[in-house]
N, CA, C and O atoms as a CHARMM CRD file, in Angstrom:
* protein
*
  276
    1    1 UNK  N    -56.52600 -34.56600  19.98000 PROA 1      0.00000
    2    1 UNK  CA   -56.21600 -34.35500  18.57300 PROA 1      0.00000
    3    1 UNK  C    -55.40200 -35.54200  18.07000 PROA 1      0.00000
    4    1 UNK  O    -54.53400 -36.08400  18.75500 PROA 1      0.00000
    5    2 UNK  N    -55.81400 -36.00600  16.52700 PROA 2      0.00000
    6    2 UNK  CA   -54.72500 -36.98800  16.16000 PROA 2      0.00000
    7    2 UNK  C    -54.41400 -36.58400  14.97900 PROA 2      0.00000
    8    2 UNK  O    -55.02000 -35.71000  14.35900 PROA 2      0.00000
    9    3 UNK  N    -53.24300 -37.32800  14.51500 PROA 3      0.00000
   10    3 UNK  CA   -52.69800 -37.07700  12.87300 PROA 3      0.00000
   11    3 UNK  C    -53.53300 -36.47900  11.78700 PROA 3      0.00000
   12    3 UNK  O    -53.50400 -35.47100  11.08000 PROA 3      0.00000
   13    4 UNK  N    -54.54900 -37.88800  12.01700 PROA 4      0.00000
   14    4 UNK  CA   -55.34800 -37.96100  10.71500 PROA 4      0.00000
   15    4 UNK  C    -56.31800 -36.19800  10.74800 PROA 4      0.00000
   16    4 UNK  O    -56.59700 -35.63600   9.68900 PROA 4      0.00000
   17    5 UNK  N    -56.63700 -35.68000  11.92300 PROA 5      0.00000
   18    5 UNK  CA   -57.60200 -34.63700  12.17700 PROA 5      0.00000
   19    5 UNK  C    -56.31000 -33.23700  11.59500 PROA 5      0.00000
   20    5 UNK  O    -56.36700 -32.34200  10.75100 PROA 5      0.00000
   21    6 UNK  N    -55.38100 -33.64500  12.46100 PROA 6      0.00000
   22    6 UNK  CA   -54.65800 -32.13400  12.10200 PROA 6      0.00000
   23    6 UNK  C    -53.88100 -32.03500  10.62900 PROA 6      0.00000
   24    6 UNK  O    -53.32600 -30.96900  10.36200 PROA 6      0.00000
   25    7 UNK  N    -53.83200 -33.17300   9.63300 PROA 7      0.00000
   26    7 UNK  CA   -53.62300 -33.45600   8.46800 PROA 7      0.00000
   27    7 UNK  C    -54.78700 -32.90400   8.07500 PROA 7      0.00000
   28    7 UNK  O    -54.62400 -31.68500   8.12200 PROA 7      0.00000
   29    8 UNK  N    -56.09600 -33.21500   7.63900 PROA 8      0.00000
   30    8 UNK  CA   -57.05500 -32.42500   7.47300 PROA 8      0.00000
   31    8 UNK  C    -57.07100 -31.39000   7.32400 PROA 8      0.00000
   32    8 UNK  O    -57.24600 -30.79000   6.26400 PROA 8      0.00000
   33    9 UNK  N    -56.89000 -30.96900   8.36700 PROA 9      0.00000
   34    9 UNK  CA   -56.92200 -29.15700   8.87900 PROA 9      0.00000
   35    9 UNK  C    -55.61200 -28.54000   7.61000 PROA 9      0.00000
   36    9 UNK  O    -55.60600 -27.66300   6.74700 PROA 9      0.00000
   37   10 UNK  N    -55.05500 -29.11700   7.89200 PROA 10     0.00000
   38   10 UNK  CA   -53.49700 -28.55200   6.83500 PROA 10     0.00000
   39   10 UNK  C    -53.83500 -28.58300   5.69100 PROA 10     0.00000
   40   10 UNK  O    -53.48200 -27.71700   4.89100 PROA 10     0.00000
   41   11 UNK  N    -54.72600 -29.77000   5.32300 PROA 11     0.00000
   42   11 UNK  CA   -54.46000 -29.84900   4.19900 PROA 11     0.00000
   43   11 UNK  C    -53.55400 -31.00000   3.18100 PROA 11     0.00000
   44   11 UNK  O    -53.55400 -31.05700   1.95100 PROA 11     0.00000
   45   12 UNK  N    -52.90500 -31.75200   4.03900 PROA 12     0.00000
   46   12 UNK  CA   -52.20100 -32.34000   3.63000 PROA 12     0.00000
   47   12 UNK  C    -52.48000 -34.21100   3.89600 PROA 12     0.00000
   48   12 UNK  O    -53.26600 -34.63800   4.74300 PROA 12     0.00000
   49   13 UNK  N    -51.76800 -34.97200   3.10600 PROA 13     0.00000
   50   13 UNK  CA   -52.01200 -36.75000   3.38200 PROA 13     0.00000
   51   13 UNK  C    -51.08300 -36.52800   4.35400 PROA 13     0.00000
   52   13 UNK  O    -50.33500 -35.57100   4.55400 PROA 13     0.00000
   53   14 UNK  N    -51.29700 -37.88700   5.11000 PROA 14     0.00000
   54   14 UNK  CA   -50.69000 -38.25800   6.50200 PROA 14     0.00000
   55   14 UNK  C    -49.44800 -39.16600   6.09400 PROA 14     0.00000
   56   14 UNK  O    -48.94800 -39.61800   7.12400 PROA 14     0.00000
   57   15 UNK  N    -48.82500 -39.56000   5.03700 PROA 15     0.00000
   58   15 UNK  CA   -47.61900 -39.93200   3.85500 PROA 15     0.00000
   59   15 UNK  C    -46.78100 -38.96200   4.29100 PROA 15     0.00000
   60   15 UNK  O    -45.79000 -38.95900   5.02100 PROA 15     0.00000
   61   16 UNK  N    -47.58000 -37.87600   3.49800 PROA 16     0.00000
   62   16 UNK  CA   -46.63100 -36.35400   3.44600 PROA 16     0.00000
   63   16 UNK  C    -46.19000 -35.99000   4.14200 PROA 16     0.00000
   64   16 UNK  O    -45.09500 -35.43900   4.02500 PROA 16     0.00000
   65   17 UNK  N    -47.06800 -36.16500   5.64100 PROA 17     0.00000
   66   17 UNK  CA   -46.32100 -35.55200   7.21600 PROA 17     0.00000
   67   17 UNK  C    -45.26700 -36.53700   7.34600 PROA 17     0.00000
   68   17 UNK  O    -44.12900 -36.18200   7.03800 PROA 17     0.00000
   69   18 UNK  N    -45.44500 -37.59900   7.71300 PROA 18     0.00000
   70   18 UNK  CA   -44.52600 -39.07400   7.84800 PROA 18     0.00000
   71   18 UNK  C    -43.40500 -38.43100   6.74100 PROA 18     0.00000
   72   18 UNK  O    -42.27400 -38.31000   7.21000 PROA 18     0.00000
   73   19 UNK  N    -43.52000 -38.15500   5.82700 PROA 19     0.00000
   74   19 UNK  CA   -42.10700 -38.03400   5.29200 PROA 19     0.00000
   75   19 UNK  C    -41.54800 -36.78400   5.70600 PROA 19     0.00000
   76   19 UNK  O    -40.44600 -36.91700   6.23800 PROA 19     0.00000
   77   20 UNK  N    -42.02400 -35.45900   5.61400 PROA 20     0.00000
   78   20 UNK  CA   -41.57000 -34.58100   5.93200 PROA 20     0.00000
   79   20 UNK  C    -40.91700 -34.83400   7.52700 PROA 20     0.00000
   80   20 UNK  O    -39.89900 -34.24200   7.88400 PROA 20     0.00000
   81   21 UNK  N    -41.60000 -35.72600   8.35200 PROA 21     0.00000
   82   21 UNK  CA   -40.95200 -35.88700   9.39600 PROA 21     0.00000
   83   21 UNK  C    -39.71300 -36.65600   9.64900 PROA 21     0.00000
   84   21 UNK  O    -38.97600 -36.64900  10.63500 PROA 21     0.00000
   85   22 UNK  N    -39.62400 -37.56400   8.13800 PROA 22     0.00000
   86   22 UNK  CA   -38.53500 -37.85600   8.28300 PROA 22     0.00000
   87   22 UNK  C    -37.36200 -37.29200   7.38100 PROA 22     0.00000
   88   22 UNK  O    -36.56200 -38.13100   6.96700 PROA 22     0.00000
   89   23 UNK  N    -37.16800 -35.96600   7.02900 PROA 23     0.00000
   90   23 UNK  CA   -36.10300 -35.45200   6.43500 PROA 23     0.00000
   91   23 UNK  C    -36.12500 -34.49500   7.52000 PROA 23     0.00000
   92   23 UNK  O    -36.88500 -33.59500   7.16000 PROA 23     0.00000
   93   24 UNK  N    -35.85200 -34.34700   8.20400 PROA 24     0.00000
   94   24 UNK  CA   -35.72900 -33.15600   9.89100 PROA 24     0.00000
   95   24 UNK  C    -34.35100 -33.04300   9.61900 PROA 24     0.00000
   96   24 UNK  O    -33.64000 -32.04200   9.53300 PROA 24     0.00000
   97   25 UNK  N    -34.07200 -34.35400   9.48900 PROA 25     0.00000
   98   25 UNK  CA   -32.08100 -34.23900  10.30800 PROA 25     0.00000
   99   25 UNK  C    -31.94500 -33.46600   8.88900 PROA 25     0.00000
  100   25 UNK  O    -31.75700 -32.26200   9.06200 PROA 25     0.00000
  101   26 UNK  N    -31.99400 -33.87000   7.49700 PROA 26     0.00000
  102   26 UNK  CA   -31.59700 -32.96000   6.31000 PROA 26     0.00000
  103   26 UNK  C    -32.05300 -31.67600   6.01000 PROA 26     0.00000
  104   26 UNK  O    -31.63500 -30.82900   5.22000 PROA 26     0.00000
  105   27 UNK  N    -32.88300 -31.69000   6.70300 PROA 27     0.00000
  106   27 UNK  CA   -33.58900 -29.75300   6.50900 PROA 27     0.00000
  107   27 UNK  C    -32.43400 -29.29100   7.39900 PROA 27     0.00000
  108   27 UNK  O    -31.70100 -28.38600   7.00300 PROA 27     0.00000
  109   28 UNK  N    -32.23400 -29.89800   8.63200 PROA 28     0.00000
  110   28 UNK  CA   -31.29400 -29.33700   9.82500 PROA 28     0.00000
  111   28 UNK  C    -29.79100 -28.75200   9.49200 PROA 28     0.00000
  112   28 UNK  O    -29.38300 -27.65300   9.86700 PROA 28     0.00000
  113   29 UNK  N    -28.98000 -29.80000   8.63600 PROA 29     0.00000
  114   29 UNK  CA   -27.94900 -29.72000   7.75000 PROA 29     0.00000
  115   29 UNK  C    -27.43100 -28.91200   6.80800 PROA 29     0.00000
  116   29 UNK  O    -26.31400 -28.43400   6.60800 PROA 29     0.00000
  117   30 UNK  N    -29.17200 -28.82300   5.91300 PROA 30     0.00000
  118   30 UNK  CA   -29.01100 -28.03900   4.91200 PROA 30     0.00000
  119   30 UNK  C    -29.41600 -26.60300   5.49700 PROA 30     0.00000
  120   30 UNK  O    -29.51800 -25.68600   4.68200 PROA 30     0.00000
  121   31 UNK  N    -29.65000 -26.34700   6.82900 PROA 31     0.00000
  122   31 UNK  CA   -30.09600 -24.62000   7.31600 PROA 31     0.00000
  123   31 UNK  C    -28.71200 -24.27400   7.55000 PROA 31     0.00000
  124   31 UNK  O    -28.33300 -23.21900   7.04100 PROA 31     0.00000
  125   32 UNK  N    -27.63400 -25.15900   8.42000 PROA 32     0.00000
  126   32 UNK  CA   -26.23000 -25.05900   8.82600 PROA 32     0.00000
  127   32 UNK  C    -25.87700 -24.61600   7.91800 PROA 32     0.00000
  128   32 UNK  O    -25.54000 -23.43500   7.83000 PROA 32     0.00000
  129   33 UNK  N    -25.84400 -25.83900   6.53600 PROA 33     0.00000
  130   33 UNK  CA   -24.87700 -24.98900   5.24500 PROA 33     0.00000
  131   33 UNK  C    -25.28700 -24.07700   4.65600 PROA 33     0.00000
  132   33 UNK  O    -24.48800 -23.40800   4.00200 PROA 33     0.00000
  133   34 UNK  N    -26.77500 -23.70400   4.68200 PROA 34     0.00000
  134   34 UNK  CA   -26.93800 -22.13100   4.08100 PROA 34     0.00000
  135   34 UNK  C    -26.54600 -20.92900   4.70500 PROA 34     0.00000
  136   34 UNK  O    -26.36000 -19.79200   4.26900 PROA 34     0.00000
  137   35 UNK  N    -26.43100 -21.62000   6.22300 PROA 35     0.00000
  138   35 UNK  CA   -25.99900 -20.10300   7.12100 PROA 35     0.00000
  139   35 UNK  C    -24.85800 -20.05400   6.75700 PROA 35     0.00000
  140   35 UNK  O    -24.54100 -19.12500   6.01400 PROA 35     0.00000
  141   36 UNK  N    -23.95200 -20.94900   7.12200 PROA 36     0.00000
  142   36 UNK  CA   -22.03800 -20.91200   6.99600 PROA 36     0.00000
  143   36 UNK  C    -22.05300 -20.48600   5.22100 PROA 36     0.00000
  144   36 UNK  O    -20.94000 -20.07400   4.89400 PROA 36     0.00000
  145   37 UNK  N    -22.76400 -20.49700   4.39200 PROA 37     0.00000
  146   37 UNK  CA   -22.71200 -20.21700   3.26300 PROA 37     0.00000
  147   37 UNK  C    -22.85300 -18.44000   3.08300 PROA 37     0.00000
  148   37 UNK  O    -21.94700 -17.74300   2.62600 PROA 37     0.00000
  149   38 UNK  N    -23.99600 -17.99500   3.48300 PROA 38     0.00000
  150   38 UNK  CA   -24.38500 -16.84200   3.79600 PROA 38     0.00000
  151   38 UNK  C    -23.21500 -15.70300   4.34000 PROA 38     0.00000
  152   38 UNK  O    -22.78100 -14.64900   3.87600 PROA 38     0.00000
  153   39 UNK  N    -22.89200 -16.67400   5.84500 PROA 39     0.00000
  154   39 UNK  CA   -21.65300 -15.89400   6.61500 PROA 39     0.00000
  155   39 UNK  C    -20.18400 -15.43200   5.29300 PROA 39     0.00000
  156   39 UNK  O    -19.54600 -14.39000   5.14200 PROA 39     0.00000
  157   40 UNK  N    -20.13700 -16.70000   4.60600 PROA 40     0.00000
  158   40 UNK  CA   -19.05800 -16.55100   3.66700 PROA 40     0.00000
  159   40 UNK  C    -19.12900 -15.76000   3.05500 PROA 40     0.00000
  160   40 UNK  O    -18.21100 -14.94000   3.05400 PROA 40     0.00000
  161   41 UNK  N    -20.16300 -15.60300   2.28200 PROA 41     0.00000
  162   41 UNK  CA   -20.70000 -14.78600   0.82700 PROA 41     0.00000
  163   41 UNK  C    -20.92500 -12.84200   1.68700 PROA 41     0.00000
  164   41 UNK  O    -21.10600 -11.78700   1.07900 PROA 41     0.00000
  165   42 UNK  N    -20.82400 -13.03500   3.02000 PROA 42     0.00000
  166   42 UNK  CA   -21.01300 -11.70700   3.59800 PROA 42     0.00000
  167   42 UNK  C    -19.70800 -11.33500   4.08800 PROA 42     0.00000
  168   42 UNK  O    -19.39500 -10.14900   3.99400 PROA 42     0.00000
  169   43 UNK  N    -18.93300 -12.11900   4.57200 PROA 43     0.00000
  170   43 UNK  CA   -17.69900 -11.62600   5.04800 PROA 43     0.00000
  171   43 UNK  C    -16.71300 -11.47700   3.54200 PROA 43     0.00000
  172   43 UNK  O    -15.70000 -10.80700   3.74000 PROA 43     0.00000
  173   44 UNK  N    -16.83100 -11.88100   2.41900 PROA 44     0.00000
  174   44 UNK  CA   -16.55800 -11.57800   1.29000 PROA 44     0.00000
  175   44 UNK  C    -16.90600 -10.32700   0.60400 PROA 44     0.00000
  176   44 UNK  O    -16.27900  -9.51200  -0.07200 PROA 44     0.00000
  177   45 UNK  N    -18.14200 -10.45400   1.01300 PROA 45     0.00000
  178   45 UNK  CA   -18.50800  -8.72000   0.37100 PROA 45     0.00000
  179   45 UNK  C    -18.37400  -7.67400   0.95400 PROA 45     0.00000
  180   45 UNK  O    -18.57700  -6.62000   0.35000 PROA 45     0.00000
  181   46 UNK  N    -18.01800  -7.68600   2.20800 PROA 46     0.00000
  182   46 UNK  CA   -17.42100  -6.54900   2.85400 PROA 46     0.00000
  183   46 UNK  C    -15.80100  -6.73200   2.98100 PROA 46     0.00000
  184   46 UNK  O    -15.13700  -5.84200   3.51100 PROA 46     0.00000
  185   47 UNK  N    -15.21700  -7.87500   2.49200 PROA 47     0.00000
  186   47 UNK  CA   -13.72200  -7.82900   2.26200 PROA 47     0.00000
  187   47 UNK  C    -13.58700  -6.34900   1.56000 PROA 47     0.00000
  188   47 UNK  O    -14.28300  -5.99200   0.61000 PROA 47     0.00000
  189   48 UNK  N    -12.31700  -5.34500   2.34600 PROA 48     0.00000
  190   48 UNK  CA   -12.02200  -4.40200   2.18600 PROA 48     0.00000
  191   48 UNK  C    -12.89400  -3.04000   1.68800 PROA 48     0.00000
  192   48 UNK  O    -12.52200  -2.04800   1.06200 PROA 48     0.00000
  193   49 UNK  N    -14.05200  -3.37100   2.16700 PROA 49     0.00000
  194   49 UNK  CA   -14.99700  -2.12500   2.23100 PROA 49     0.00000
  195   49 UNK  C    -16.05200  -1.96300   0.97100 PROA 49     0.00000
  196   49 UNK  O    -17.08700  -1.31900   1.14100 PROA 49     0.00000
  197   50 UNK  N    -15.76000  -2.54900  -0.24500 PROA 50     0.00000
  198   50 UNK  CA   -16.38200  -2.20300  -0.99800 PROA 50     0.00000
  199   50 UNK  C    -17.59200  -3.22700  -1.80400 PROA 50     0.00000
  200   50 UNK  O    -17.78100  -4.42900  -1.61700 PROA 50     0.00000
  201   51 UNK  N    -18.27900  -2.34000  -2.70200 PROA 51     0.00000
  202   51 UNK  CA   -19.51200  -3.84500  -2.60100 PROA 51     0.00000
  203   51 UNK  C    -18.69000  -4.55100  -3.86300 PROA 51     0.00000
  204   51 UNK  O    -17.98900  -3.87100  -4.61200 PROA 51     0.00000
  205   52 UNK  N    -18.86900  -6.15800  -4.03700 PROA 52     0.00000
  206   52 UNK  CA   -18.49100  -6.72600  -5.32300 PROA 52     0.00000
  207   52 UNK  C    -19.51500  -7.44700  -6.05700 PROA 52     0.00000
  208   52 UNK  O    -20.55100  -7.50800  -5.39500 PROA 52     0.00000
  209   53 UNK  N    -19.60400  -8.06200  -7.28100 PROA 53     0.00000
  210   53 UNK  CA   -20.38400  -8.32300  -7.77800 PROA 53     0.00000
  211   53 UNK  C    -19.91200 -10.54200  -7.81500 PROA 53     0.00000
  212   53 UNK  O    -18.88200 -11.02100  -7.34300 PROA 53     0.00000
  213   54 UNK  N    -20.81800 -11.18600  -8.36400 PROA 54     0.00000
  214   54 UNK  CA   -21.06200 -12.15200  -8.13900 PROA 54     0.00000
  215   54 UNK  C    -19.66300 -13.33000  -8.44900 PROA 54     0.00000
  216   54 UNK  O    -19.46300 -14.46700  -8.02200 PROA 54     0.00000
  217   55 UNK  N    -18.80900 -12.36900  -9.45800 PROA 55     0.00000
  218   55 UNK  CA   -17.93800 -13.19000  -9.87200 PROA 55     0.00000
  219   55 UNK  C    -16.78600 -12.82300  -8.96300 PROA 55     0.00000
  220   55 UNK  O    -16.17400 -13.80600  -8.54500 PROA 55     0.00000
  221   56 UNK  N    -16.41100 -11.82600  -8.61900 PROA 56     0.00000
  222   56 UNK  CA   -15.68600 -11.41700  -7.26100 PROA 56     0.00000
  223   56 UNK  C    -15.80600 -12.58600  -6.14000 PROA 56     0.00000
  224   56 UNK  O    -15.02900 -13.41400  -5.66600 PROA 56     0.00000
  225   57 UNK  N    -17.50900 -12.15200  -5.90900 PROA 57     0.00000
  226   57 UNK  CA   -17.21300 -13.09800  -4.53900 PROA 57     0.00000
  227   57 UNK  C    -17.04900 -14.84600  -4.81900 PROA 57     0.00000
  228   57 UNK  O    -16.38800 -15.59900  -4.10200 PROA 57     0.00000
  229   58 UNK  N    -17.59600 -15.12600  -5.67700 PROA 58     0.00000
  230   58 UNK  CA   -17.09000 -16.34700  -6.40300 PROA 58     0.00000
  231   58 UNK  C    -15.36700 -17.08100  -6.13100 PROA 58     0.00000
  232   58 UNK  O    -15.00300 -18.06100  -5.48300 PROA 58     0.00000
  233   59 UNK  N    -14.69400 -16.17800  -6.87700 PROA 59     0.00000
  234   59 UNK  CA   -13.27200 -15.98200  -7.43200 PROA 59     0.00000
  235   59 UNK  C    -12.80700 -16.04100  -5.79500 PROA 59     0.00000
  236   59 UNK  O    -12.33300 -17.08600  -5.34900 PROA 59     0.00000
  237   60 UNK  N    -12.96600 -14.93200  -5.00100 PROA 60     0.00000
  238   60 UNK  CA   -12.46400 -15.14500  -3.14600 PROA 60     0.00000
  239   60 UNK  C    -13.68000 -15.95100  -2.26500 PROA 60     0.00000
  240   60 UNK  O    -13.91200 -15.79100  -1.06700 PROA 60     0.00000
  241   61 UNK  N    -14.06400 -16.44600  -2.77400 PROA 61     0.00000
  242   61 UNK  CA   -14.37500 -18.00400  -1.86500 PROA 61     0.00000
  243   61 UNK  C    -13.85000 -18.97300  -2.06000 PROA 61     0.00000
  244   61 UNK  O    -13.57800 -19.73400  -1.13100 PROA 61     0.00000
  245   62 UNK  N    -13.53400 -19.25700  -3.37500 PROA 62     0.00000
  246   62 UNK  CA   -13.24700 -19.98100  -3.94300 PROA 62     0.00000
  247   62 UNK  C    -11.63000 -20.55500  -3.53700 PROA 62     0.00000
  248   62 UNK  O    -11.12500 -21.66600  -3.37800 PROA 62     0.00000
  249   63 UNK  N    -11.12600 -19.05700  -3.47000 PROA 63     0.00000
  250   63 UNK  CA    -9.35900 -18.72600  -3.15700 PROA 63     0.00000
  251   63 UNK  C     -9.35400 -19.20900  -1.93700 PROA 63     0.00000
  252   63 UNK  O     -8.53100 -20.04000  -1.55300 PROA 63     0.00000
  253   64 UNK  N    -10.25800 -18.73700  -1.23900 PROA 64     0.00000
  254   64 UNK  CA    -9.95800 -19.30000   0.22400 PROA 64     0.00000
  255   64 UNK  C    -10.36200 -20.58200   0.88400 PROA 64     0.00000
  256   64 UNK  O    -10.00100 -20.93700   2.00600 PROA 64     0.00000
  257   65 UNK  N    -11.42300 -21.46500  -0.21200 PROA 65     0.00000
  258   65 UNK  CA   -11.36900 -22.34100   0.50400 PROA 65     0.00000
  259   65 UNK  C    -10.02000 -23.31900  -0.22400 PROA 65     0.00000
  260   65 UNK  O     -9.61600 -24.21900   0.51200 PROA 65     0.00000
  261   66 UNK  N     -9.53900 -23.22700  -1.17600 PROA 66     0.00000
  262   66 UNK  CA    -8.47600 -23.67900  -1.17000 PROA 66     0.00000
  263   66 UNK  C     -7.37600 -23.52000  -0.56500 PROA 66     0.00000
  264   66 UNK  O     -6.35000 -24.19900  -0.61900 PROA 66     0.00000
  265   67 UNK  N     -7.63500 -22.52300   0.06300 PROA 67     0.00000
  266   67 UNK  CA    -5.90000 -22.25600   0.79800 PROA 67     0.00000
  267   67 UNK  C     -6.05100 -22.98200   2.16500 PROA 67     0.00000
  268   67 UNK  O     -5.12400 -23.52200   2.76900 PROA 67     0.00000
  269   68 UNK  N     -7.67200 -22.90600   2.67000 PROA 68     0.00000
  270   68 UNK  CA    -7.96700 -23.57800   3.76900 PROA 68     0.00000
  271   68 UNK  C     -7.75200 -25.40800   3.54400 PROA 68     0.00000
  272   68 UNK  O     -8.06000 -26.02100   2.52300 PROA 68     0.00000
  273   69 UNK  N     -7.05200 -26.09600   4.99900 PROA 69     0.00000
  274   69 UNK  CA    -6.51800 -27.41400   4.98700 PROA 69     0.00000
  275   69 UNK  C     -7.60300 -28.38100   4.68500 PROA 69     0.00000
  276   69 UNK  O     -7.35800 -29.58600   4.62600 PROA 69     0.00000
């Protein structure tokens, strides 16, 4: 099998793979900061049991990453 055959098959130019292959390390980065983002926005909404709405969790992320060094 080569590029040009399994590009084909996809569907896609062999440009497109070449680039997509080269943003790996930034897809990689940006999965980290959506998880650690996620974790935040969840350990916020279960801060003290109850559900909050968008400006809540906003307002205590916000608080805490400032208090953080």
């Amino acid at each position: 099998m080569n590029i040009k055959w399994l590009c084909d098959i996809a569907q896609v130019s062999r440009s497109g793979y070449y680039a997509w292959l080269e943003r790996e390390e930034r897809r990689n980065e940006r999965e980290k900061q959506d998880r650690a983002d996620f974790e935040l926005i969840l350990e916020v909404y279960q801060y003290r049991g109850y559900a909050k709405g968008s400006r809540s969790i906003y307002m205590f992320a916000s608080n805490r990453n400032r208090d953080e060094p």
